[in-house]
C-alpha positions in Angstrom: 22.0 -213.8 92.5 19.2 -211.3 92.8 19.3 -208.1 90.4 18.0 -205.0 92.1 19.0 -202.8 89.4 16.5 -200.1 87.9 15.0 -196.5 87.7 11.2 -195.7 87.1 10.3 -192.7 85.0 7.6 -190.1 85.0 7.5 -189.1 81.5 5.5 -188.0 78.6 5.8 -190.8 75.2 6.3 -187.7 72.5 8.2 -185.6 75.1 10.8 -188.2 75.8 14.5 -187.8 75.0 16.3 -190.4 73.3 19.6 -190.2 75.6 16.7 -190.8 78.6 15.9 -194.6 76.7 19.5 -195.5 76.6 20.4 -194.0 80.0 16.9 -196.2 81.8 18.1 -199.4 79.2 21.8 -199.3 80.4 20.8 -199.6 83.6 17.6 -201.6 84.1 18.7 -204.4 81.3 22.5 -204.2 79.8 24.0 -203.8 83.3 22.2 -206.6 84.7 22.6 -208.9 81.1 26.0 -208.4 81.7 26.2 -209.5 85.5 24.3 -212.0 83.8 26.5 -213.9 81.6 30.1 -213.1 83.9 28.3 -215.4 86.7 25.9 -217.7 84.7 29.2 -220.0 83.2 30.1 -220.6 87.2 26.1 -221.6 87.8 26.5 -224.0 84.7 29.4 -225.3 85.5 28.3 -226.3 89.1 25.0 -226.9 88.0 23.1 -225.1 90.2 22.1 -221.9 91.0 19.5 -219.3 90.9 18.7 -215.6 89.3 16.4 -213.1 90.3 15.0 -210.7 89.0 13.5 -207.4 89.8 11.2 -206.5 87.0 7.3 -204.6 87.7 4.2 -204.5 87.4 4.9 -202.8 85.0 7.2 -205.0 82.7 3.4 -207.3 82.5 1.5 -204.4 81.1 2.1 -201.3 79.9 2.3 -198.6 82.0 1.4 -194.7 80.8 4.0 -192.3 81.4 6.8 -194.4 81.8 7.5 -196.0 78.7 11.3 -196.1 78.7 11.1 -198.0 81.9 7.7 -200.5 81.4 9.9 -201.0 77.8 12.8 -202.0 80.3 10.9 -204.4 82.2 9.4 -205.7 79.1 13.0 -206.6 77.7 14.2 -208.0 81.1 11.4 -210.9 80.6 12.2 -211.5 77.1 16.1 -212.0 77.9 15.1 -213.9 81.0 12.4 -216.3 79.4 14.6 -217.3 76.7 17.5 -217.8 78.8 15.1 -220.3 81.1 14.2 -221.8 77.8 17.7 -222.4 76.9 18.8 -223.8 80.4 16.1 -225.9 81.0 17.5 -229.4 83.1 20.9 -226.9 83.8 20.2 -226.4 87.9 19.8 -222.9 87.1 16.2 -221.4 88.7 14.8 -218.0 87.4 12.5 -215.9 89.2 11.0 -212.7 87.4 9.8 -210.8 90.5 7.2 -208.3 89.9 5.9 -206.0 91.9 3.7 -203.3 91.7 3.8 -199.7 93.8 5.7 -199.8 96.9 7.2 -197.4 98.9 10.8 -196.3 98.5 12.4 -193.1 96.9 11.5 -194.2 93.8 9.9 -190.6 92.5 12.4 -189.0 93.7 15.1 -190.4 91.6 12.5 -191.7 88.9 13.8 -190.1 85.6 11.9 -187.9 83.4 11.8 -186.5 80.0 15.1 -185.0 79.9 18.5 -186.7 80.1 20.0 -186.5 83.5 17.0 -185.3 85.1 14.9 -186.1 88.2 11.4 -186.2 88.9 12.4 -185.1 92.6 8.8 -185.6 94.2 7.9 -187.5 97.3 5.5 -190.6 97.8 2.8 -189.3 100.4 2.7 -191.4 103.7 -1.1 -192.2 102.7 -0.5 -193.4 99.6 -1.6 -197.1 99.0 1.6 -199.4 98.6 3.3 -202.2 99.6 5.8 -201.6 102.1 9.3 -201.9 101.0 10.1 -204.7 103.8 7.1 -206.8 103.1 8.1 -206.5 99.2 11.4 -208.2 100.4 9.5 -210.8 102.4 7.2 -212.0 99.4 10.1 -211.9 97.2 12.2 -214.3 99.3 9.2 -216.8 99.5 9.1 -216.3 95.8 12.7 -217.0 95.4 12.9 -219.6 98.0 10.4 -221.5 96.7 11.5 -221.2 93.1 8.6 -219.5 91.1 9.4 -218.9 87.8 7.2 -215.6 88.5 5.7 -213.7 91.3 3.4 -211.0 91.1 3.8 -209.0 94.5 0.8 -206.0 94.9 -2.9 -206.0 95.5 -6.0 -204.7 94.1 -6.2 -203.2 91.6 -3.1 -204.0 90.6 -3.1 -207.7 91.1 -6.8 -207.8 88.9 -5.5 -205.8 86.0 -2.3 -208.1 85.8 -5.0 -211.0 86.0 -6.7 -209.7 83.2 -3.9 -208.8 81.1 -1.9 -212.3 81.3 -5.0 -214.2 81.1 -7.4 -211.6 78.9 -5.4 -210.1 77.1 -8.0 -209.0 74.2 -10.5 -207.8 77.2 -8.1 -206.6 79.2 -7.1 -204.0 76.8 -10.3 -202.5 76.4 -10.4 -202.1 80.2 -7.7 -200.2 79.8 -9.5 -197.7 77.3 -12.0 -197.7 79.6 -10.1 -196.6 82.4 -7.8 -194.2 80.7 -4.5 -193.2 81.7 -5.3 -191.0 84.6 -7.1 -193.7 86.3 -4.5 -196.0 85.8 -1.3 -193.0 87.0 -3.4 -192.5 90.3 -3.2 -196.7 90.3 0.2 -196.4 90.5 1.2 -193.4 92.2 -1.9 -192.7 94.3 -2.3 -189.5 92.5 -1.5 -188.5 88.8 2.0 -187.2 89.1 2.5 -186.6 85.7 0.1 -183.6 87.3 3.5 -182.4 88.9 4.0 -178.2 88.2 7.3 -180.1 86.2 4.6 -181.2 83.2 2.5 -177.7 83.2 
């Protein structure tokens, strides 16, 4: 079973409505929980079988002007890893896949502050991402293979993900260092929390 469920967001912490958390964690962790436990009895029972799931870059770091959704990500790996804990020697394979920018129509749909709102920009064609297709590729090797994690991106993603699994304490002060400008135009090639929505 792969989960393919979720939402970014391009918002502001202070600015964020409450009703925009619940909305981003119905969808990117209760709806797939849910899925979750009506197929995982038939995977026990058989004793075999194999989840995965489509977390981010994100859900290994924080990630500034989205923290309903890196929160999201974050909660997916904390239901996931204890589940794996709890099944270990059951037949059932996890795989937390997580990759970082890639193109789709994710800003256009990506919420925002407000409840039942849209950022409604477009990814620019120069942009540096992943292609969606190769995203799928990388995550079927992960899958097939059984990884308990992937990490699908490339520099400077892939470093700072380094750093924060395996530096944490450093890692953390690159982050100061870098600020959260740097690290929006990391992510969306440009700082779209620049957007004429945010002014």
């Amino acid at each position: 079973m792969v989960h393919n469920a979720g939402r970014s967001q391009r918002a502001r912490f202070e600015h964020t409505d409450m009703e925009v958390d619940r909305n981003i964690f119905e969808l990117n962790v209760f709806s797939v929980i849910n899925l979750t436990r009506v197929v995982l009895p038939q995977m026990l029972s058989t004793g075999s079988g194999h989840i995965a799931i489509m977390s981010s870059s994100a859900g290994k770091a924080g990630a500034p002007f989205s923290g309903s959704y890196t929160g999201s990500k974050h909660a997916l790996h904390g239901y996931f890893e204890s589940l794996r804990n709890e099944k270990v020697g059951s037949g059932v394979d996890i795989t937390m896949l997580c990759p970082g920018p890639t193109f789709s129509n994710l800003l256009q749909v990506a919420a925002t502050e407000k409840a039942n709102e849209s950022f409604g920009e477009n990814m620019g064609q120069g942009d540096k991402r992943m292609t969606a297709e190769r995203c799928a590729e990388l995550s079927l090797v992960a899958i097939a293979n059984k990884l308990p994690e992937s990490w699908i991106c490339f520099a400077p993603v892939l470093p700072l993900m380094y750093a924060n699994q395996y530096l944490p304490g450093l890692s953390k002060i690159i982050m100061r260092l870098l600020g959260p400008s740097f690290l929006a135009k990391v992510r969306d090639s440009r700082n779209a929390m620049e957007s004429d929505k945010y002014k």
